[in-house]
Structures are given as structure tokens and as C-alpha cells.
C-alpha positions in Angstrom: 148.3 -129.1 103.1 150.3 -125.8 104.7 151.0 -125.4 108.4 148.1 -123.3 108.8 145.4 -125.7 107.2 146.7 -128.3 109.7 146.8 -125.4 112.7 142.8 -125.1 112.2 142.4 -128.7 111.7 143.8 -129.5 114.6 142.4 -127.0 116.5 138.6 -128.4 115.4 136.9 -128.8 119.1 133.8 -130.4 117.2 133.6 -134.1 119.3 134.4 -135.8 116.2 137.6 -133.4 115.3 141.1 -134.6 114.8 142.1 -133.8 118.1 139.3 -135.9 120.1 139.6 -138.6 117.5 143.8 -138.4 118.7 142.7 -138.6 122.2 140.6 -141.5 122.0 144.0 -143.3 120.0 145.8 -142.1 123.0 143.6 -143.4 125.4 143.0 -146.8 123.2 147.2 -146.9 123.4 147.2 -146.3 127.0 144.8 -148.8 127.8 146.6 -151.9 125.8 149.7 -150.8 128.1 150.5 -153.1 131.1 150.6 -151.3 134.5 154.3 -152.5 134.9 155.0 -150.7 131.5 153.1 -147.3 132.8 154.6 -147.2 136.5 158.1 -149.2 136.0 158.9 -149.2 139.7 162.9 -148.4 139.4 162.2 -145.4 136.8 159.2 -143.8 139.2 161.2 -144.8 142.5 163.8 -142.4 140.5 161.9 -140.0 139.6 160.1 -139.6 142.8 163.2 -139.6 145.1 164.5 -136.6 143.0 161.3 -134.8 142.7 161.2 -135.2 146.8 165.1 -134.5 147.4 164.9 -131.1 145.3 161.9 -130.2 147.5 164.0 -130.7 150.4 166.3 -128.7 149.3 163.6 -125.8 148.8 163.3 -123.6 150.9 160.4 -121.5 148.9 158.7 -124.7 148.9 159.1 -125.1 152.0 157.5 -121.8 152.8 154.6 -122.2 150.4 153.2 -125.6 152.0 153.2 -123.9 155.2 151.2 -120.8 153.9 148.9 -123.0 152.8 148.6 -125.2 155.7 147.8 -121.5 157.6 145.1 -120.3 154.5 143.5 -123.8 155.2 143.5 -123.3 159.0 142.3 -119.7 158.6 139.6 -120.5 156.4 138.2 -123.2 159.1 138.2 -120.5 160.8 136.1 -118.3 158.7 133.7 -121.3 158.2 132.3 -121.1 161.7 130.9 -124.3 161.6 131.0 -127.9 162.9 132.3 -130.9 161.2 129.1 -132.6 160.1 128.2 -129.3 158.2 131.2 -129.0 156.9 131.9 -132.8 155.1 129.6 -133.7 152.5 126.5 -135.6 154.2 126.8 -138.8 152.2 130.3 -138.7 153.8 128.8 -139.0 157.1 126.2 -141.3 156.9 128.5 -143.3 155.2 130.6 -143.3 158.4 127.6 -143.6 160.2 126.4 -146.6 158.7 130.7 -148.1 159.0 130.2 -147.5 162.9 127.3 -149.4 163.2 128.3 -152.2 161.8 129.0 -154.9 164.3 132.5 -155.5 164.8 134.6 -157.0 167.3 138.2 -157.3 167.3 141.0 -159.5 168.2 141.1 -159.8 172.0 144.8 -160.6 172.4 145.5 -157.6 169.6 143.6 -155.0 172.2 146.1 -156.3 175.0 148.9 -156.1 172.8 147.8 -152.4 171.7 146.5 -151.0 175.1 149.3 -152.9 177.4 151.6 -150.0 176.6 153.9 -148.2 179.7 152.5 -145.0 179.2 148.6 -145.8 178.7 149.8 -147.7 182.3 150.8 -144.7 183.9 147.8 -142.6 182.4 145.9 -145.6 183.8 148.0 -145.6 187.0 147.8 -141.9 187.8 143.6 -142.1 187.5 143.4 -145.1 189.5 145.3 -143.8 192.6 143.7 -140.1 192.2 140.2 -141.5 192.2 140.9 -144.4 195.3 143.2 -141.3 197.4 140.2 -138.7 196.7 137.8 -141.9 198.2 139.7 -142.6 200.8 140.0 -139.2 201.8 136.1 -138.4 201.5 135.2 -141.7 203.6 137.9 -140.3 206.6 136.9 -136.3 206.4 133.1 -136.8 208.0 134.0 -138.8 210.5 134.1 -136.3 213.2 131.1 -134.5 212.0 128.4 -137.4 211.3 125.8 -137.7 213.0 126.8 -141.0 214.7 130.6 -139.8 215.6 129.4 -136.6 216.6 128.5 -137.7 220.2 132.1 -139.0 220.4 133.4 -136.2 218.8 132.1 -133.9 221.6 133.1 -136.3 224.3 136.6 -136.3 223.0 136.2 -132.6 223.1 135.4 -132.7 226.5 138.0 -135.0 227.8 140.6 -132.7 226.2 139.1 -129.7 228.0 139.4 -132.1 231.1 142.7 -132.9 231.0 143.7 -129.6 229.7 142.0 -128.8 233.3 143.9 -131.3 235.0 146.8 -132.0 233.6 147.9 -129.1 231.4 149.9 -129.8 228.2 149.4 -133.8 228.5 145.8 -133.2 227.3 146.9 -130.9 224.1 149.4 -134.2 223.6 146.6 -136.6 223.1 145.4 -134.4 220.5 148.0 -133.9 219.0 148.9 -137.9 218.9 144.9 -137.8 217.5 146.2 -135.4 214.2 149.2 -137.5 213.8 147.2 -140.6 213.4 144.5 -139.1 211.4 147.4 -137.7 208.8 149.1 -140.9 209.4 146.1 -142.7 207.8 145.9 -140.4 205.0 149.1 -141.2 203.8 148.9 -145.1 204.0 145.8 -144.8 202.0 147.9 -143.1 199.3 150.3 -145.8 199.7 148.0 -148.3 199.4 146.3 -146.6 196.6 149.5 -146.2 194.9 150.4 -150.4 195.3 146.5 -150.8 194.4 146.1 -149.0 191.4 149.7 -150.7 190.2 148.1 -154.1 190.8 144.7 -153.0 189.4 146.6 -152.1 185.8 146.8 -155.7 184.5 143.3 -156.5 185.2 141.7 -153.5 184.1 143.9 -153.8 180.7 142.0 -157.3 180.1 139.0 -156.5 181.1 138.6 -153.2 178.4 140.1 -155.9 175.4 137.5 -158.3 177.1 134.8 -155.9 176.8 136.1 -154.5 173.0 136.3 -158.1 171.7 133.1 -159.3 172.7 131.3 -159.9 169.9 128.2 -160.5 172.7 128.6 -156.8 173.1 128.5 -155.6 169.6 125.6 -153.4 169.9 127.2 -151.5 172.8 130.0 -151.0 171.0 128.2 -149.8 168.0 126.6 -147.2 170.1 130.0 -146.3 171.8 131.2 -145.7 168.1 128.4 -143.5 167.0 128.5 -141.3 170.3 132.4 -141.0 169.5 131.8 -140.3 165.9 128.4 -137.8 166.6 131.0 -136.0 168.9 133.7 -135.9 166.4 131.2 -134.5 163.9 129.9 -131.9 166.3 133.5 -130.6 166.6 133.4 -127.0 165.5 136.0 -125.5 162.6 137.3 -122.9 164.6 138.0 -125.7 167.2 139.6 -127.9 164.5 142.2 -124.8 163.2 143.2 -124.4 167.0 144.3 -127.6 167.7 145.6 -128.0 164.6 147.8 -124.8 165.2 148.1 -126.6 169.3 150.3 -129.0 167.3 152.6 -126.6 165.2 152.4 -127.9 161.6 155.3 -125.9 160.7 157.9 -128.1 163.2 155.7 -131.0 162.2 156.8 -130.1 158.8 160.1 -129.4 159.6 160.6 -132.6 161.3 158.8 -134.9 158.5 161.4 -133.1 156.0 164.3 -134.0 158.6 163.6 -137.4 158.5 162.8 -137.8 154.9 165.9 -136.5 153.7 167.6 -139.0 156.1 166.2 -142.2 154.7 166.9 -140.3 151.0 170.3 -140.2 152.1 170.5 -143.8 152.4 171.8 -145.7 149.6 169.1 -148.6 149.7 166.5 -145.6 149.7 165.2 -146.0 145.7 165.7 -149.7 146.2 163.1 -149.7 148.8 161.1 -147.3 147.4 160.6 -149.5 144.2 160.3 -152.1 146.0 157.6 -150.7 147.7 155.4 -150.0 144.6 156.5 -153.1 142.8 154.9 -154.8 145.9 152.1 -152.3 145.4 151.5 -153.3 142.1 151.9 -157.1 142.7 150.5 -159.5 139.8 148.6 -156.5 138.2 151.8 -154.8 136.6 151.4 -157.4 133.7 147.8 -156.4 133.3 146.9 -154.2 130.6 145.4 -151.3 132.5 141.9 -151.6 130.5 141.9 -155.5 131.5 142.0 -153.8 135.2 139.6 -151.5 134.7 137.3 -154.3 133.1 138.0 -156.2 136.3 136.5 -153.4 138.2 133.9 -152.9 135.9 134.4 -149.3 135.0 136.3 -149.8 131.5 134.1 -147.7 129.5 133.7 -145.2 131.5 137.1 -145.3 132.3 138.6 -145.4 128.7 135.9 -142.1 128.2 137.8 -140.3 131.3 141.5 -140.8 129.9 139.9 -139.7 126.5 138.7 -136.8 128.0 141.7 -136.3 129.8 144.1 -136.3 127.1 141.4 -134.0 125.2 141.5 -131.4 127.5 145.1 -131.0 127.5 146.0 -131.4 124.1 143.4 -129.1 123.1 145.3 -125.9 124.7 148.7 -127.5 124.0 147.5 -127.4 119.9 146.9 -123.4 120.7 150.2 -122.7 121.8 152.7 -120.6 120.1 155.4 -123.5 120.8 153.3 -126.5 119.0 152.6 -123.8 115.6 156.3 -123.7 115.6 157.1 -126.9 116.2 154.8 -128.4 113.3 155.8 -126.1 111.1 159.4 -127.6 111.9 158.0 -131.0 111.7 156.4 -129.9 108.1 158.9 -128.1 106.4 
């Protein structure tokens, strides 16, 4: 048989060719392999680490994420659309349906994650603004209601009184009025302020009270679907500018900064194969068609790799570079 007999034999794409006949060997070969064998966690830790350190090193790369992060962006944009129309709708009503499941967490977990200095002062800075603005609306009618109005105008007529009489000692007792009146204003801030600091505490255990109560889990299922109605409602356009709102390119930059630290570190691969080894756990001595069998998608699964291998051995066959080397391999 000469090179090109073989050339056109190979290059059958009938389903029962040589070629699909190779990928289903391939695919029988790659499904007798153990997971361990296929991902050995020091040679990918390896091979990741470089493949990541020489895209650090990129600058082109880096460029070309970023002008795809903006052509994503822009085209949210483009879409003019919300959310909900935009993900597939079994997508969504499969959230849906996750949201309204009843579910009530760890209380002392809720504490843990809300009792946090800076959700404090958030919580600290409404507190006092809502009690000052309160205190300040229950003082401002005084003078004007219709029950302090009376006294109003009889404190307005003893001023004009002793204004009469006794000159600048009646303008002193208002002026001793204002001083009290602003006097109160700012101990209510004060005690707003000492308040909303004591309030904190409380208000922290009485949210992870009302999260964890599983007596509550229809509330909560309807606070989770408002939430996640409003999320889908979101429009594109609004979703590429806050995106941009957070600057993906110094996010980027930053990521890279801190990547290429830990690379630096000599314990880096270590971890990193660690990492998948732990990933793996006790299936990196299973074959990976006993895993698939396990799942219960081995046939269809072992047909996917076939296919896989198929479609890229198929145009690797056509290739100037495989005619050349089997002719080498023939000779």
C-alpha cells in the first residue's frame, strides 16, 4: 500500500472509516486510564504554573483579555435588554425554583458573617441618621402646633413686653430660648450617636435571628425571589456600566500582581498540585469510564470523546504536515 492509498483511506469520513474506527480506540484507551494517570497533579501543576507565568509576562495578552472584556461590555450594551431576557429561561426558573426552596441557615454563622466593623459602621451611620432626623422632626412643630401655638404667641408677647419694658433683657430671654432649643438638638445627636452604637449588637442578632428561622422560611423564600426578580430585571446597558464602575482593566492588573506573587513563591507548584490532588481525592485511581459509569453517562460519554477525537483527527489527517510525516513513517 503507497502513501497515497493510505492518505485516502485515512481520510474516509464514512462513520465506519478508519479514522472513526481510530477514534473510538482512542476513546476506548482513554477511558481504561485512571484520572491520576490523565491529570498527574505535579506534571499539570507544572504545566499550569508555566502556561500562567508566560501570560504574566505578556503584555499582548494582556491587552487582548481586556479588549475582550470591553467587546463583551459593549455588546451588553448593544443588547438593550434585561437580564431575564438575556439568560436562557430554563436558567431562570431554575434559580427560581433554588430560591424557593426553604432554607435556613446557621444562626451563629449569620453573626459571625454580619458582625463585621464596617457592616457596624454602615449600620451605625443609618441608625443615628434616621433617630437625629426623628428627633429633629418631633422638636421643629413645636412652636407651630396647634396646642403650642397659644404659648407660642404668649411667649411672643412677653418678649414684646419686656422688649417694652426692659429693653435688651427681653431679646436675652430669647436668645437663652434658641440656645436651649440648639442645645437640645445636639444632645439628641449625642444620644443618637451612643444609641445607635448600643443598638448595633442587637440589631446584628436579631437579622441572624430572623435569617435562621426556619419558622420563617416562607418569608425568606419570598425575600429571595423579590431579590432575584430584581436582579433579573437589571438591564444590560446597566450591567456594562457598573461593570466598567469597577474598572476591569486595574482589576486585571491587580489579579496579575498578585498572581505572579504567589508564582514567585517556591512552595507555589507544591500547592498547586496539592490542590488538584485534593481535588481529585480517591477518584485519581478510578478509570475515567468507571467515573462516568458512576454518574451514569458512560455511553454517552465514551460517544462524546469519540467524537471528540474524530473531529480533530479528521483535519489533522488533511494536513500537509501528517502526508509528510507518514510518508516518513512509510518509507
Amino acid at each position: 500500500m503507497n502513501v497515497d492509498t493510505l492518505l485516502e483511506r485515512l481520510r474516509d469520513e464514512s462513520p465506519d472509516g478508519p479514522l472513526a474506527r481510530l477514534a473510538d480506540l482512542a476513546a476506548d484507551e482513554l477511558l481504561d486510564t485512571p484520572l491520576g494517570d490523565l491529570v498527574e497533579p505535579g506534571t499539570t501543576a507544572g504545566a499550569w504554573a508555566a502556561i500562567v507565568r508566560a501570560h504574566l509576562e505578556s503584555p499582548d495578552a494582556h491587552r487582548a483579555i481586556e479588549e475582550r472584556i470591553e467587546a463583551h461590555l459593549a455588546d451588553l450594551e448593544a443588547r438593550a435588554t434585561t437580564l431575564g431576557a438575556f439568560l436562557p429561561e430554563e436558567l431562570c426558573r431554575a434559580l427560581g425554583e433554588l430560591a424557593d426552596r426553604p432554607f435556613a441557615p446557621d444562626r451563629d454563622l449569620v453573626v459571625a458573617w454580619l458582625d463585621r466593623e464596617p457592616v457596624r459602621h454602615l449600620l451605625r451611620k443609618l441608625l443615628q441618621e434616621a433617630l437625629v432626623a426623628f428627633g429633629k422632626r418631633m422638636s421643629t412643630p413645636v412652636a407651630d402646633s396647634r396646642l403650642t401655638r397659644g404659648l407660642g404667641d404668649l411667649g411672643r408677647l412677653a418678649r414684646e413686653t419686656a422688649l417694652g419694658r426692659t429693653g435688651a433683657f427681653g431679646a436675652l430671654a430669647t436668645d437663652l430660648a434658641s440656645a436651649v432649643s440648639g442645645e437640645v438638638e445636639r444632645q439628641i445627636e449625642r444620644r443618637a450617636a451612643e444609641f445607635a452604637d448600643a443598638a448595633i449588637s442587637g440589631l446584628l442578632h436579631r437579622i441572624a435571628h430572623l435569617l435562621a428561622d426556619p419558622d420563617l422560611a416562607d418569608e425568606q423564600a419570598d425575600l429571595r425571589q423579590a431579590l432575584l426578580e430584581g436582579f433579573f430585571e437589571l438591564s444590560t446597558p446597566q450591567l456594562a456600566s457598573e461593570a466598567r464602575r469597577y474598572d476591569p482593566a486595574a482589576i486585571g492588573a491587580l489579579a496579575r500582581t498578585w498572581l505572579g506573587r504567589w508564582l514567585e513563591r517556591e512552595s507555589a507548584e507544591t500547592e498547586l498540585a496539592d490542590l488538584i490532588a485534593t481535588f481529585l481525592g480517591a477518584d485519581a485511581e478510578k478509570p475515567l469510564g468507571d467515573l462516568l459509569a458512576e454518574l451514569g453517562v458512560e455511553e454517552i460519554g465514551r460517544d462524546a470523546i469519540a467524537e471528540f477525537f474524530e473531529a480533530r483527527l479528521r483535519p489533522f489527517v488533511r494536513s500537509e504536515g501528517f502526508a509528510g510525516w507518514l510518508a516518513d513513517l512509510v518509507k
